[in-house]
Structures are given as C-alpha cells and as structure tokens.
Backbone as JSON Lines, residues from 0, in Angstrom:
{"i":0,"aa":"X","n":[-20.61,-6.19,7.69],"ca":[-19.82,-6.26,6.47],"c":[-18.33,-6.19,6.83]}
{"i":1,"aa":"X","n":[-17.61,-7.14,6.25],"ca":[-16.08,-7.24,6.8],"c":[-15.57,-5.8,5.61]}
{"i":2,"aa":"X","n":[-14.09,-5.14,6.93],"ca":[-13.79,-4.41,6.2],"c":[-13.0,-4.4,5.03]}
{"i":3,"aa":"X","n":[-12.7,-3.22,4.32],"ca":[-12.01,-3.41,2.4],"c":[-10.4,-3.56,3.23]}
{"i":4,"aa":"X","n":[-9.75,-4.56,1.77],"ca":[-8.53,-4.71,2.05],"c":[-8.35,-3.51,0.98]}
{"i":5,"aa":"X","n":[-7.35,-2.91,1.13],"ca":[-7.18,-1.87,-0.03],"c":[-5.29,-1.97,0.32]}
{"i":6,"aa":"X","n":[-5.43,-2.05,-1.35],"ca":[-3.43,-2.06,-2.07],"c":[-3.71,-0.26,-2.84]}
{"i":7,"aa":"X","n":[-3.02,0.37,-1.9],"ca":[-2.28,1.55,-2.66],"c":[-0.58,1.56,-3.43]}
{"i":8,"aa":"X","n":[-0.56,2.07,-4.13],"ca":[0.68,2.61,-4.68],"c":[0.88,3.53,-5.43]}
{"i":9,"aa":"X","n":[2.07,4.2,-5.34],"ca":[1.94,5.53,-6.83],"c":[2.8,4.4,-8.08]}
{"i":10,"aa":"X","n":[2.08,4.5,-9.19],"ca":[2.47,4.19,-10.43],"c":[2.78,4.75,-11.23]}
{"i":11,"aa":"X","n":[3.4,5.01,-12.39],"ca":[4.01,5.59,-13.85],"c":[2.24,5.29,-14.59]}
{"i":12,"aa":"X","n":[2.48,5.94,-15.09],"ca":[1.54,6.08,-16.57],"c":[1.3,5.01,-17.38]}
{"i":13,"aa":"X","n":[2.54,4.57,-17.25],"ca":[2.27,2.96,-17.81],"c":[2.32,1.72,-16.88]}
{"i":14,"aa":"X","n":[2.01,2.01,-15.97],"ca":[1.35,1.33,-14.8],"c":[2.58,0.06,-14.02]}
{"i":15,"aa":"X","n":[3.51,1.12,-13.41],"ca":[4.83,0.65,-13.05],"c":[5.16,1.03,-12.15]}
{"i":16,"aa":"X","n":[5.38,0.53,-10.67],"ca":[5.56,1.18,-9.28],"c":[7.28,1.22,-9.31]}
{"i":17,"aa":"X","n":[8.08,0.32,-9.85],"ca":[9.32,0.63,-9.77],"c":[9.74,0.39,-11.26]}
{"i":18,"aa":"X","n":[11.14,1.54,-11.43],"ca":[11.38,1.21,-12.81],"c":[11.91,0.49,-13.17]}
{"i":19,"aa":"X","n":[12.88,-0.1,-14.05],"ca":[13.49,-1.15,-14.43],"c":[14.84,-1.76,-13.51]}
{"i":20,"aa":"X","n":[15.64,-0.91,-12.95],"ca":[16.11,-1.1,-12.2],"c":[16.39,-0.98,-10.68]}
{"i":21,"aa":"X","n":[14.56,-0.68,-10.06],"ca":[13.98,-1.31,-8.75],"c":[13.74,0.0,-8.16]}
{"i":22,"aa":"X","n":[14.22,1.15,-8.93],"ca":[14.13,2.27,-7.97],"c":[12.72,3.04,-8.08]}
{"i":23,"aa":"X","n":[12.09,3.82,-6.7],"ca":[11.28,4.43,-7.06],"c":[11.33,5.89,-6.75]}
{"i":24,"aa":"X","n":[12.07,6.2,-7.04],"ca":[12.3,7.89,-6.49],"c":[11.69,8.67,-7.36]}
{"i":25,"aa":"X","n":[11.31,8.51,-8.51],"ca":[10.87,8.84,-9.35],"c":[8.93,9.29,-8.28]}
{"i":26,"aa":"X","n":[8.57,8.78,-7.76],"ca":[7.56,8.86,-7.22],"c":[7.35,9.34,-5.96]}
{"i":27,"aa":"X","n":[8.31,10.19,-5.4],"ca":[8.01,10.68,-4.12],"c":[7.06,11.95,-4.33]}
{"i":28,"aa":"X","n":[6.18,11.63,-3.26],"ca":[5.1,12.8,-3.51],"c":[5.16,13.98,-2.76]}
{"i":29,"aa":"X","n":[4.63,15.32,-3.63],"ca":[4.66,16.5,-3.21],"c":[4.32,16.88,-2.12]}
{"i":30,"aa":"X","n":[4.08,17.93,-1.34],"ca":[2.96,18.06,0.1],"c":[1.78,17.63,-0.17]}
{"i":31,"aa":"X","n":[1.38,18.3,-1.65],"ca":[0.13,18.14,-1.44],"c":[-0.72,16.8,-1.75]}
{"i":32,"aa":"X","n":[0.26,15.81,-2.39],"ca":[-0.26,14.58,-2.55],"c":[0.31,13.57,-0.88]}
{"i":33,"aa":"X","n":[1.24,13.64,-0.42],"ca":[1.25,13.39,0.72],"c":[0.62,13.66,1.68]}
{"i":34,"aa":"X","n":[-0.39,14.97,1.93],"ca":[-1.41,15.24,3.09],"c":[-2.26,14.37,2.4]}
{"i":35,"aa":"X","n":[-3.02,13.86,0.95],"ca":[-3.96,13.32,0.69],"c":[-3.53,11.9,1.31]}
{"i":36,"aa":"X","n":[-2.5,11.59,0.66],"ca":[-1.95,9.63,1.39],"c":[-2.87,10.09,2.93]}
{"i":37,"aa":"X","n":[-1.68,10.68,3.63],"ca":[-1.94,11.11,4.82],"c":[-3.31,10.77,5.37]}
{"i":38,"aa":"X","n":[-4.52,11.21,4.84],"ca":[-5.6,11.27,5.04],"c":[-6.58,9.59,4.82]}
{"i":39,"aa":"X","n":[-5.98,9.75,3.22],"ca":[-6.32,8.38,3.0],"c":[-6.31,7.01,3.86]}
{"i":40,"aa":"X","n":[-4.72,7.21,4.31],"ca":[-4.77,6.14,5.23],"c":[-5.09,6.27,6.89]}
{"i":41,"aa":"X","n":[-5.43,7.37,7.21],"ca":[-5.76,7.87,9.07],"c":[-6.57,6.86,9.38]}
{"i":42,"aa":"X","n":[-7.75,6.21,8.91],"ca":[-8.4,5.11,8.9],"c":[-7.88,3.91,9.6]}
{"i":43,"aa":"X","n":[-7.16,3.85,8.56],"ca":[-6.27,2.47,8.6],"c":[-5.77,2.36,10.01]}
{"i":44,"aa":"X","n":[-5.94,1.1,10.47],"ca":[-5.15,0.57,12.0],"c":[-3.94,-0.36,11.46]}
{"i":45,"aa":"X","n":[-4.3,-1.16,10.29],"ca":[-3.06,-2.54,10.63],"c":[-3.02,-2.31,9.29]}
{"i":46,"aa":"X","n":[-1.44,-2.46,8.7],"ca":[-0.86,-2.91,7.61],"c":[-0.08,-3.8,7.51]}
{"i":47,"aa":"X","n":[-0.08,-4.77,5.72],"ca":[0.21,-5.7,5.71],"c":[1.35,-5.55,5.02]}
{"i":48,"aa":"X","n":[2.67,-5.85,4.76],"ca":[3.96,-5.66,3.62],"c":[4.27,-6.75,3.56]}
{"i":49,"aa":"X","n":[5.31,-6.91,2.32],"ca":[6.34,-8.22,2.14],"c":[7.83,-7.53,2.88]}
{"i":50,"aa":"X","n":[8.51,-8.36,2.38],"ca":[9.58,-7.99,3.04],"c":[10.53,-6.48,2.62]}
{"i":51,"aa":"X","n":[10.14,-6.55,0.76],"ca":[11.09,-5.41,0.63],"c":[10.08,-4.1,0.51]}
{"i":52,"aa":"X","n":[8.68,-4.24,0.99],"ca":[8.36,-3.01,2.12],"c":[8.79,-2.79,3.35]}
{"i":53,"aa":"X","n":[8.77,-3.62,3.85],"ca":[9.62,-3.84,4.93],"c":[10.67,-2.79,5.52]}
{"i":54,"aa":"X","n":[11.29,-3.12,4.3],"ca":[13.09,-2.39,4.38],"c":[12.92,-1.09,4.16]}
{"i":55,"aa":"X","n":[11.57,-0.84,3.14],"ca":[11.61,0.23,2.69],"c":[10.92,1.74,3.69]}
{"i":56,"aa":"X","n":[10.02,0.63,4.69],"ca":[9.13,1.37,5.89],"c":[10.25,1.73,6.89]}
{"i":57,"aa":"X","n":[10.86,0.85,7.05],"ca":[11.69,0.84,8.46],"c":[12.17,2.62,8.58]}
{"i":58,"aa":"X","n":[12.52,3.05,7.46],"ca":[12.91,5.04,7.49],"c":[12.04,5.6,8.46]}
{"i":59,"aa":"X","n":[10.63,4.79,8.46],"ca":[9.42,5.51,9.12],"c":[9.66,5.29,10.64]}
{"i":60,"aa":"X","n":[10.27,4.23,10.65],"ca":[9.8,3.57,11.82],"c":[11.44,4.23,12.6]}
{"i":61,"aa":"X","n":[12.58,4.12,12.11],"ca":[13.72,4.5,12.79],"c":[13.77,6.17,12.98]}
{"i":62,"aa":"X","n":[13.01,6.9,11.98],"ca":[13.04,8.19,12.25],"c":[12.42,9.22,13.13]}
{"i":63,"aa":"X","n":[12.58,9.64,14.27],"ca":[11.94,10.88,14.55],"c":[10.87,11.61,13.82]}
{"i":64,"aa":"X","n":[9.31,11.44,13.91],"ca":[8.69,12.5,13.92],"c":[8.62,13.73,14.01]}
{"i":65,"aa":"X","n":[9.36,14.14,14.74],"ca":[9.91,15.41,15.06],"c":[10.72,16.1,14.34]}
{"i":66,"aa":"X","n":[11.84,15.43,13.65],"ca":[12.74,15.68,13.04],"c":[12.57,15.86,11.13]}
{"i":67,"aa":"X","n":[10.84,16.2,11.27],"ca":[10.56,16.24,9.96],"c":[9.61,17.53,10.04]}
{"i":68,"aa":"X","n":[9.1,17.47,8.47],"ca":[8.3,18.57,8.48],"c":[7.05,18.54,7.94]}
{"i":69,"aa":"X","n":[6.18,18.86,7.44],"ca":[4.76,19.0,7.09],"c":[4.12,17.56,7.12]}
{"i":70,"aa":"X","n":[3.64,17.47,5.88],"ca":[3.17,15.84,5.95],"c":[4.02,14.46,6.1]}
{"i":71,"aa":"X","n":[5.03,14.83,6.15],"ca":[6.18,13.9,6.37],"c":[5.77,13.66,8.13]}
{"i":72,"aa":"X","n":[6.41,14.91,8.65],"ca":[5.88,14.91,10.35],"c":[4.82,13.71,10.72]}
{"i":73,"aa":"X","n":[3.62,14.3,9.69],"ca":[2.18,13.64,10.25],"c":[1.94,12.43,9.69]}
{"i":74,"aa":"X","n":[3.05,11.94,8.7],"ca":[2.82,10.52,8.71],"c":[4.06,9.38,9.51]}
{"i":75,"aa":"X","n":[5.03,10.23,9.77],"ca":[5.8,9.6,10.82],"c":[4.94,9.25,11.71]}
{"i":76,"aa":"X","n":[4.57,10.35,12.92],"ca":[3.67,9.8,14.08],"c":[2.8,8.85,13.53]}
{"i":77,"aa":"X","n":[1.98,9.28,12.63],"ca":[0.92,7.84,12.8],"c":[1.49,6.25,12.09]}
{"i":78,"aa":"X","n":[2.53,6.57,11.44],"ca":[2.88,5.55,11.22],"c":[3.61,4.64,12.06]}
{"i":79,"aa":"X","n":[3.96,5.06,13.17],"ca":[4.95,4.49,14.35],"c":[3.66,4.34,15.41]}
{"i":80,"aa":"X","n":[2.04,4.38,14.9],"ca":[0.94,4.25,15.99],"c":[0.37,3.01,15.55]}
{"i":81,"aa":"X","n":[0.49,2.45,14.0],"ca":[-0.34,1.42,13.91],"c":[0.21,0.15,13.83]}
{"i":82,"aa":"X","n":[-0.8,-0.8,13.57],"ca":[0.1,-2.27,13.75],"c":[0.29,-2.76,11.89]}
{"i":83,"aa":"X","n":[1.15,-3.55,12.29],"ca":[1.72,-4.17,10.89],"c":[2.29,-5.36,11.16]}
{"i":84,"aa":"X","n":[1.65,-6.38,10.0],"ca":[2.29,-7.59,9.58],"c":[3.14,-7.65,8.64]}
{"i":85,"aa":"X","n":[4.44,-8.12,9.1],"ca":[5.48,-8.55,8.02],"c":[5.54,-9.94,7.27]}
{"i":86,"aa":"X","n":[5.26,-10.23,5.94],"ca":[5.45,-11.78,5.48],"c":[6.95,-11.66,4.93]}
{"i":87,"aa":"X","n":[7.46,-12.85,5.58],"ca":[9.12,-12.78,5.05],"c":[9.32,-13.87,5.01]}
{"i":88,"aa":"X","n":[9.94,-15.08,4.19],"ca":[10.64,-16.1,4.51],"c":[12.02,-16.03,4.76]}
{"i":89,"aa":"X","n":[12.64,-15.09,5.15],"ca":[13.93,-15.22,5.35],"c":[14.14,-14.35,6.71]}
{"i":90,"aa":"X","n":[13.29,-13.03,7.04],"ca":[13.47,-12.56,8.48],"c":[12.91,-13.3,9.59]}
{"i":91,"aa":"X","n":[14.01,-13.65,10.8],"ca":[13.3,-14.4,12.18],"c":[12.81,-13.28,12.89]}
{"i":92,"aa":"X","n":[12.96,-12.58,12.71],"ca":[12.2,-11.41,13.71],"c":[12.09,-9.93,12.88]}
{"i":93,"aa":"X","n":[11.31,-9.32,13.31],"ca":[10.95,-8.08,12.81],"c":[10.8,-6.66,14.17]}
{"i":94,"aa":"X","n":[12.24,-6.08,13.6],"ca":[12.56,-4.88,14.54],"c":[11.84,-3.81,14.21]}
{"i":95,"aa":"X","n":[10.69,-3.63,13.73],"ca":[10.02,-2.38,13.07],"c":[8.9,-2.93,14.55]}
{"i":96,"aa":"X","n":[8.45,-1.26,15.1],"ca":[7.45,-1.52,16.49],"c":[5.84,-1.39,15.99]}
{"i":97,"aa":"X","n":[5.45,-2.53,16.98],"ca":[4.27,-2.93,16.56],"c":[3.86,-3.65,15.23]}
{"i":98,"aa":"X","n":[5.42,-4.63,15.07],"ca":[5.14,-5.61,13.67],"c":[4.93,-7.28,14.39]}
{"i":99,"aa":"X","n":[4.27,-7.56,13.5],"ca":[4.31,-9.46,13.85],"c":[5.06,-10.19,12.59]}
{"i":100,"aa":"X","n":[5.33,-11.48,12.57],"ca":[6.02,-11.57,11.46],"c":[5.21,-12.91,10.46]}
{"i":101,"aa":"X","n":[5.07,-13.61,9.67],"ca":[4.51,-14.07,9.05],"c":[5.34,-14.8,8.19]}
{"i":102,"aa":"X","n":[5.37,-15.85,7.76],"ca":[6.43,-16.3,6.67],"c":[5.68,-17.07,5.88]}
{"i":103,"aa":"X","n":[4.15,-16.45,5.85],"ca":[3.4,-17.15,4.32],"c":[2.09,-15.87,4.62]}
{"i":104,"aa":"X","n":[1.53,-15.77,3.35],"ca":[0.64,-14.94,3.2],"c":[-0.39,-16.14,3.54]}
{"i":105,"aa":"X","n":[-1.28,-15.87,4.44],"ca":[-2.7,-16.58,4.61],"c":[-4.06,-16.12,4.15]}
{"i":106,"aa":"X","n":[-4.83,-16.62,3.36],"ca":[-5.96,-15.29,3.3],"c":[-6.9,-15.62,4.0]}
{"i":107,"aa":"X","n":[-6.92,-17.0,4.65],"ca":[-8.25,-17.14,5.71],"c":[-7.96,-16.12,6.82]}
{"i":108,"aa":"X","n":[-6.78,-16.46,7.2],"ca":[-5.99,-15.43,8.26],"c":[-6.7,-13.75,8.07]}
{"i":109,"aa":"X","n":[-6.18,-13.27,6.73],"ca":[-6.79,-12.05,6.27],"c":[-8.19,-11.95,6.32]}
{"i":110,"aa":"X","n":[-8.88,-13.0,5.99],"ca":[-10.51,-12.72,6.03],"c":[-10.98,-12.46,7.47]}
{"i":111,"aa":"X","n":[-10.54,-13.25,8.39],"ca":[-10.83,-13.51,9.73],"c":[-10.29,-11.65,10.66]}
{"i":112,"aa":"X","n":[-9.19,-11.03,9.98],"ca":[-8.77,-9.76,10.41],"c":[-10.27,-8.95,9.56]}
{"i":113,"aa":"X","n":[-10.26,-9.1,8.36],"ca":[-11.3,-8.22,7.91],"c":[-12.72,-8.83,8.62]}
{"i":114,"aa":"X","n":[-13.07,-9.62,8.78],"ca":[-14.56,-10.02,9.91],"c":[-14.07,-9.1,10.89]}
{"i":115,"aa":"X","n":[-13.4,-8.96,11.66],"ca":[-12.72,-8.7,12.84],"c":[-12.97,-7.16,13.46]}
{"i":116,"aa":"X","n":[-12.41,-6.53,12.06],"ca":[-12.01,-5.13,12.11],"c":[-13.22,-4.28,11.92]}
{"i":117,"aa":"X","n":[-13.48,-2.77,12.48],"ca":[-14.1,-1.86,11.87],"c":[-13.75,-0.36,10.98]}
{"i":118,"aa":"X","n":[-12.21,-1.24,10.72],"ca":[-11.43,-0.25,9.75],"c":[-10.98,-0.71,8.96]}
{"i":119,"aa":"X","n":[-10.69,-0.01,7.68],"ca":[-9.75,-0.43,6.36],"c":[-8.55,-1.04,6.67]}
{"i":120,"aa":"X","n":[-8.33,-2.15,6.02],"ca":[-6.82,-2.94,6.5],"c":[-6.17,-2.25,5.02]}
{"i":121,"aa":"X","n":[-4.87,-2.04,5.35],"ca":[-3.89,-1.8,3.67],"c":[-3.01,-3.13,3.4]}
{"i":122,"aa":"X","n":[-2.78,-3.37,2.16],"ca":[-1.86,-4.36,1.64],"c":[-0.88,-3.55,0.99]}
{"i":123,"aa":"X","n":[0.52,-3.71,0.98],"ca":[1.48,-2.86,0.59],"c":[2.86,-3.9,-0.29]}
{"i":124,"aa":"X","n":[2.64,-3.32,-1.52],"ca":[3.77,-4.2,-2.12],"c":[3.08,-4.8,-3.46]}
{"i":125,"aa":"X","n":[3.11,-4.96,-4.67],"ca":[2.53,-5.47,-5.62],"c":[2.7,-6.66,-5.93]}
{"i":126,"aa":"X","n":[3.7,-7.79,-5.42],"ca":[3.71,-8.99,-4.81],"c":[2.64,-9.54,-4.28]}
{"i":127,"aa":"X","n":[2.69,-8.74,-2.86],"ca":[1.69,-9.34,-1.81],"c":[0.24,-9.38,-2.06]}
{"i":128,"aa":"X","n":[-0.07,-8.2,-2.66],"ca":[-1.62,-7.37,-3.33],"c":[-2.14,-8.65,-4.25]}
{"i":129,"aa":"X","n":[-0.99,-8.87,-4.89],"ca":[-1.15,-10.04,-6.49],"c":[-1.84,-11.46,-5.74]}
{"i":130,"aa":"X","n":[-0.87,-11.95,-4.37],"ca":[-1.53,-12.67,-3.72],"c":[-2.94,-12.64,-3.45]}
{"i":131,"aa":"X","n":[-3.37,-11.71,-2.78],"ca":[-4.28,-11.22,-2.18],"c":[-5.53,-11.22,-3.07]}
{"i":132,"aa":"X","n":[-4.85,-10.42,-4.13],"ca":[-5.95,-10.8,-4.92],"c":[-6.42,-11.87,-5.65]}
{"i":133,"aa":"X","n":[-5.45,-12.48,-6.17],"ca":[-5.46,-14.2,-6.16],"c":[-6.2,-14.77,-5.7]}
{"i":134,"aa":"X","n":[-6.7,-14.38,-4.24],"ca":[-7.11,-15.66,-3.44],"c":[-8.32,-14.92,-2.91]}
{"i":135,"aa":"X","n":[-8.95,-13.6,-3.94],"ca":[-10.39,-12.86,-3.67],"c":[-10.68,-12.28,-2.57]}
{"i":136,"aa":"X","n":[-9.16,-11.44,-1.59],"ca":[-9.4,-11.25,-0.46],"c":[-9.06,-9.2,-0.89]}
{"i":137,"aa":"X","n":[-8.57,-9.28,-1.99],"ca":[-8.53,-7.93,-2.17],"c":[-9.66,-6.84,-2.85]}
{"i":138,"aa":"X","n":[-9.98,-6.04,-2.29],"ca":[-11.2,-5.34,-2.27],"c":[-11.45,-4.22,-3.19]}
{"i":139,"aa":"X","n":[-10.39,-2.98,-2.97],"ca":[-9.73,-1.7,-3.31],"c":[-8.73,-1.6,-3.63]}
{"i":140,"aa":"X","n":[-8.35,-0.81,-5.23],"ca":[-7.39,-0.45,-5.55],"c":[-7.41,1.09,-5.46]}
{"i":141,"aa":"X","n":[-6.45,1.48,-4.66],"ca":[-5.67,3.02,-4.96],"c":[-4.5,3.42,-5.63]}
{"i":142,"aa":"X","n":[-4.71,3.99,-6.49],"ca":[-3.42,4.6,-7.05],"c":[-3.4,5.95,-7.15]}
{"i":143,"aa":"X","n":[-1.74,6.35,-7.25],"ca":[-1.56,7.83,-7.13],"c":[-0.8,7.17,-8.8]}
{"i":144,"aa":"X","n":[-1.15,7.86,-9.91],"ca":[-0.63,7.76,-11.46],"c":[-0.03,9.17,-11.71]}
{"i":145,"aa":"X","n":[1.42,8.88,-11.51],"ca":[2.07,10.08,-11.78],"c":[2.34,10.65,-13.41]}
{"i":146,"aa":"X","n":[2.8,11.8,-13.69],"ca":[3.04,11.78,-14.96],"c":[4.67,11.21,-16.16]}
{"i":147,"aa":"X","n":[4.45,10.36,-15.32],"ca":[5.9,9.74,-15.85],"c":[5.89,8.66,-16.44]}
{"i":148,"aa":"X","n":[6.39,7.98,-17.47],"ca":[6.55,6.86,-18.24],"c":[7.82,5.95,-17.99]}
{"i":149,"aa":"X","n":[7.8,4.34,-17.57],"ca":[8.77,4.08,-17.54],"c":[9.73,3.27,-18.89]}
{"i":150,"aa":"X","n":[8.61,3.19,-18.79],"ca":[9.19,1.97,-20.0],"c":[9.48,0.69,-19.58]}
{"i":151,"aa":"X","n":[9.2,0.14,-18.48],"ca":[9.33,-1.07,-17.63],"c":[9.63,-0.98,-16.47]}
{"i":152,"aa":"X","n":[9.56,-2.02,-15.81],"ca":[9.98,-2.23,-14.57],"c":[8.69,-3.35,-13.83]}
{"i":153,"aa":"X","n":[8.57,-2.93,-12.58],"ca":[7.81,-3.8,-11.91],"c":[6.43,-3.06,-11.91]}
{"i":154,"aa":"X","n":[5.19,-4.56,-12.42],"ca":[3.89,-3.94,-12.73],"c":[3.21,-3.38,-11.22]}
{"i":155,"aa":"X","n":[2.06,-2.47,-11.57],"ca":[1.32,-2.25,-9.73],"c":[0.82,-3.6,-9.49]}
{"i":156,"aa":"X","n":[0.53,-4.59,-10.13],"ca":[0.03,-6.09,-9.96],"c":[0.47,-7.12,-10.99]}
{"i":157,"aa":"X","n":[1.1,-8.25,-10.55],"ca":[1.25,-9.37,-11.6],"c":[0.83,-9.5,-12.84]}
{"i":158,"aa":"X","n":[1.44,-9.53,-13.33],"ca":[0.6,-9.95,-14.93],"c":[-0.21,-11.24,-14.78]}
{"i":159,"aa":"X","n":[-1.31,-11.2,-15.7],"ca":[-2.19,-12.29,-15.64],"c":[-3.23,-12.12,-14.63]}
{"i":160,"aa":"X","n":[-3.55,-11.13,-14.01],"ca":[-4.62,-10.74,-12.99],"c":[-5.42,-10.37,-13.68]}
{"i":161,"aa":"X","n":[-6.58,-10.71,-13.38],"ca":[-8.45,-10.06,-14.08],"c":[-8.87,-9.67,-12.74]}
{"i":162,"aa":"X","n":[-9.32,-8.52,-12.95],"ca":[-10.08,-8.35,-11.79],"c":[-11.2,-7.04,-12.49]}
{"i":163,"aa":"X","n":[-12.54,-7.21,-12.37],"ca":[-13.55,-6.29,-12.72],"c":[-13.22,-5.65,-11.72]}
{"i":164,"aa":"X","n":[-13.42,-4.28,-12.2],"ca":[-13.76,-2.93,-11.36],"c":[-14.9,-1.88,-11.64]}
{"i":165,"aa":"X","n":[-14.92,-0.77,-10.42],"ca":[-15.71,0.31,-10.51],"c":[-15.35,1.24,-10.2]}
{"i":166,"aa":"X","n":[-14.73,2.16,-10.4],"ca":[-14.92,3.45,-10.11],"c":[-15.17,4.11,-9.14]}
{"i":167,"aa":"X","n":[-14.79,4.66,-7.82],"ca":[-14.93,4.71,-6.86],"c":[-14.88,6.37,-6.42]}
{"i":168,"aa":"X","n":[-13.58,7.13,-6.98],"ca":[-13.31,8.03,-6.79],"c":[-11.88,8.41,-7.64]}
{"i":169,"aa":"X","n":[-12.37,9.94,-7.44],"ca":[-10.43,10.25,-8.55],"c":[-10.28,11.69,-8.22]}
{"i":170,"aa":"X","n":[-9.17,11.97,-8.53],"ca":[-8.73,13.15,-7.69],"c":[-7.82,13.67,-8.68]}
{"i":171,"aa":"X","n":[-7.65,14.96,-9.01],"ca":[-6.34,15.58,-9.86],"c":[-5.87,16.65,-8.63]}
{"i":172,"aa":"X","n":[-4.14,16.2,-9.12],"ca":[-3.76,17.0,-7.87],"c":[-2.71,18.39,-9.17]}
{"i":173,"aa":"X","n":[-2.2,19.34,-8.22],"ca":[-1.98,20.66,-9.1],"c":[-0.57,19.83,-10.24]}
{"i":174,"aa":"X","n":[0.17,19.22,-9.19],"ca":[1.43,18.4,-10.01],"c":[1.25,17.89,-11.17]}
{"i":175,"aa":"X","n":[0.11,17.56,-11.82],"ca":[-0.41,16.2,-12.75],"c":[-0.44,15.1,-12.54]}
{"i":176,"aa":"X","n":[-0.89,14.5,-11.3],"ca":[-0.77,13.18,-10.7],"c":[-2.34,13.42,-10.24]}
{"i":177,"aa":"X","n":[-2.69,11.81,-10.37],"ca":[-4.32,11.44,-10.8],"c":[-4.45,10.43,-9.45]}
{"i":178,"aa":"X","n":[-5.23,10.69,-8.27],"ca":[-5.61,9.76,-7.86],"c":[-6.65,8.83,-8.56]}
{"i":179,"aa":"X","n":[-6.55,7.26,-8.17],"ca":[-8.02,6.99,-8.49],"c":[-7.89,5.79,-7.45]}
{"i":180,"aa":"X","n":[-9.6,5.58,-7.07],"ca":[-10.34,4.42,-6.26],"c":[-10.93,3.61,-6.74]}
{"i":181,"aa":"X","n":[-10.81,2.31,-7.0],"ca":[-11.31,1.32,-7.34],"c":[-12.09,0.19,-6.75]}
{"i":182,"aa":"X","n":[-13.49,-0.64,-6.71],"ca":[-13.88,-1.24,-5.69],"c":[-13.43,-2.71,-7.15]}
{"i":183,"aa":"X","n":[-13.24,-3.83,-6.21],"ca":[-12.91,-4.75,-6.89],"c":[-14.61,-5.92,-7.42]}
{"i":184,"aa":"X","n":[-15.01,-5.78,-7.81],"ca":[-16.3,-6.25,-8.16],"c":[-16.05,-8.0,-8.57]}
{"i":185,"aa":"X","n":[-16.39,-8.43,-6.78],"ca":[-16.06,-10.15,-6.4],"c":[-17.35,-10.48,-7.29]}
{"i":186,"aa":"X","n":[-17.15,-12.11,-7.63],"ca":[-18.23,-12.27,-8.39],"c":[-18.87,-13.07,-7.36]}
{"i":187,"aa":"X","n":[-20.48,-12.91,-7.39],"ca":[-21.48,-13.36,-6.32],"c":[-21.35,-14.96,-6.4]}
C-alpha cells in the first residue's frame, strides 16, 4: 500500500490558515501542541512546500537547534534531518539543506514517491495541498483548529474542493485548540 500524503496546518475556526492580511502569528503553538506536531510528524522523511513555505521554513533550517528550547529544540534537529521538495517558479536554486527544487507540482512524480516510500510524505501550504488534491494524490487531512475567528483570509484549501472524509482521530489540547485527522475517502 503506497504511503498517505498528509497536508497539515493550524486553522481559525472559520477555517483560515492566514488572516486577511497574510499573517499567521495568530497560530503559533503552545509546548504542548508543538510536542504533539513534533510527534505527528517524526514519521515523516520528505516534505513537500511551495515557495512561500519555503521562506517561511528556512527559520528552521538557518537556526541552531541548540539555540532553542523545548519542542522548538526537537523540531529544529529533525527538521534540518529530513528531505524536502521545493516547487517554485521563480527560485533557481534552493539554499534550505537537503531540498531539491521543482518548478511544477507533478502528481505522477508524487505517486511514484508514495509507491516508493514506507513513511508518511507531508504536503505543506494550502496552494500546493489544493493541487494535490485536485489531482487525487492527497490522502490525510490534519488540522490543529485554534480558537480564533478570522473573518477572512486564506482558506486551509481552495474553494471549490469536494473531498469525502472520515474521521480518523481528534485531540483537545488544555489551550482550546482541537486536533483532528481526516482520511480522504478516493472514490473506487
């Protein structure tokens, strides 16, 4: 069985990873929802981003492990251990270590990594995910649903996406932030 592509993100309540004017600070997570990420993704070997994950990873990738503390620490190191694809049409190279670069999303490409693999691949970015799922290569949805409302901004997925789901798993953390797991139910 090829492995799940799974798109995480933390969202607003009204189901919005950035607010109206692009920022997400609003969503940085506590310790204790960061040891769960943490965990969630240890699995994971290879991640996939667009570009303005990209920009947004690189903190991970330029910073010292060391120079942090609790779950921050433990997702520095592993995040500077796994591999990652960048899709960009405008970067010729990608200075983040252990990235390749890509300047079109492929999903045969993606299917052929999920045949491939015996671990969870992640898709990162609600762009790229929208692709992904588009083209029936996306598997799992995770979200961390914080308790905040935006009132707009950018959706966790394109508008105009159908995708049946199930129920997978859910989590309440002490903050009021709701994990949940979703399996994407492909039609036979």
């Amino acid at each position: 069985m090829p492995a799940p592509l799974i798109y995480f993100s933390t969202v607003s309540l009204d189901d919005y990873r950035e607010d109206a004017d692009g920022r997400f600070d609003w969503s940085t997570p506590d310790d204790e929802v960061h040891a769960f990420i943490n965990e969630l993704f240890a699995p994971v070997h290879l991640h996939l981003y667009g570009r303005r994950n990209h920009d947004v990873m690189m903190f991970w990738d330029e910073t010292d492990p060391d120079a942090l503390e609790g779950p921050s620490r433990e997702w520095g190191r592993y995040w500077q251990t796994v591999d990652k694809v960048i899709y960009s049409t405008t970067l010729t190279e990608v200075p983040m270590r252990r990235a390749r670069l890509r300047s079109r999303f492929d999903a045969d490409e993606v299917r052929r990594w999920k045949a491939e693999s015996d671990a969870p691949i992640a898709i990162g970015g609600g762009a790229l995910a929208s692709e992904a799922a588009r083209a029936g290569v996306l598997d799992e949805l995770h979200l961390v649903v914080t308790p905040t409302l935006l009132g707009g901004g950018t959706p966790y997925l394109d508008h105009g996406i159908r995708l049946d789901l199930e129920l997978l798993d859910e989590h309440r953390f002490a903050g009021g932030s709701l994990y949940l797991r979703y399996a994407v139910r492909h039609p036979s």
